[in-house]
C-alpha positions in Angstrom: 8.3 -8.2 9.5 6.9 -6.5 5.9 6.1 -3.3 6.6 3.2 -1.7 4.4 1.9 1.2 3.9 -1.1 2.8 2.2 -0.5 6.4 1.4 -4.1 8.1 1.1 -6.1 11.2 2.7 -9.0 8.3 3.4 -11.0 8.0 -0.2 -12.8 5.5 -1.0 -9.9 4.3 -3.7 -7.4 4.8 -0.8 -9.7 2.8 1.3 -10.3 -0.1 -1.5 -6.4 -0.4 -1.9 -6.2 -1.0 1.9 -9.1 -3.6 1.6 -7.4 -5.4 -1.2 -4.0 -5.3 0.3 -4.6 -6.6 3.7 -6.7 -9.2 2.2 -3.5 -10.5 -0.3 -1.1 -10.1 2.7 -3.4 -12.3 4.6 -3.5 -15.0 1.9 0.0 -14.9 1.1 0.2 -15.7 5.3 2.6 -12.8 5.4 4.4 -11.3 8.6 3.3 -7.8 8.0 2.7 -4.7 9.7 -0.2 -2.2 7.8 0.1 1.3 8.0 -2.4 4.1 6.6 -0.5 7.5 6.2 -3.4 10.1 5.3 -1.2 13.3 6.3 -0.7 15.1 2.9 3.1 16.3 4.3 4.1 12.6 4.8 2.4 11.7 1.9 4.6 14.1 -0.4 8.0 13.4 2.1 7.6 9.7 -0.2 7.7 11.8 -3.1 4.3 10.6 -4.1 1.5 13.2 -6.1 -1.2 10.8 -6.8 -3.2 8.5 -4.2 -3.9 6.1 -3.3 0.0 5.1 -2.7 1.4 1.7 -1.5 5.0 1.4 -0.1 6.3 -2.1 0.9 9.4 -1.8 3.1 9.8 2.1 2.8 9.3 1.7 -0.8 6.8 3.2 -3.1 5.2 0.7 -5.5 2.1 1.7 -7.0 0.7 5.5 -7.2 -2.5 6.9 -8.5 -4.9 3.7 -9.0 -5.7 0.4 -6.7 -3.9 -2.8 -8.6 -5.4 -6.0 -8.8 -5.1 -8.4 -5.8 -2.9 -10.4 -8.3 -0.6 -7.2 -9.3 -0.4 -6.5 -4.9 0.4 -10.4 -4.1 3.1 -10.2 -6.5 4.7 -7.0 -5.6 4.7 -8.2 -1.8 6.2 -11.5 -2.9 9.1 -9.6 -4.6 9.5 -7.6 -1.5 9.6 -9.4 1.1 
């Protein structure tokens, strides 16, 4: 199972990321698991200064803006 996370205190960019994420993950019929970390210490323990955040697997992929829904079906694809 993919594990994703959203790293974000709850904005609304962090909550649009989420949004657009879920909805690729669903298209893509992925076995996923969506986590939203909004605690600023677990936040920085990825090493991430800028939110909204997405980590596939552990691993950060984006920081600092919400990708397309093209840019997010791809990353998941390559990370599965």
């Amino acid at each position: 199972m993919m594990k994703i996370q959203i790293l974000g205190t709850g904005c609304p960019k962090c909550k649009k990321l989420a949004e657009v994420t879920e909805a690729a993950a669903k298209e893509l019929q992925l076995n996923y698991e969506l986590e939203k970390i909004t605690k600023i210490n677990q936040i920085m323990a990825f090493g991430v200064m800028m939110t909204p955040a997405l980590a596939v697997n552990g691993v950060v992929q984006v920081t600092g803006r919400v990708p397309s829904a093209e840019e997010i079906k791809n990353l998941l694809l390559t990370n599965r």
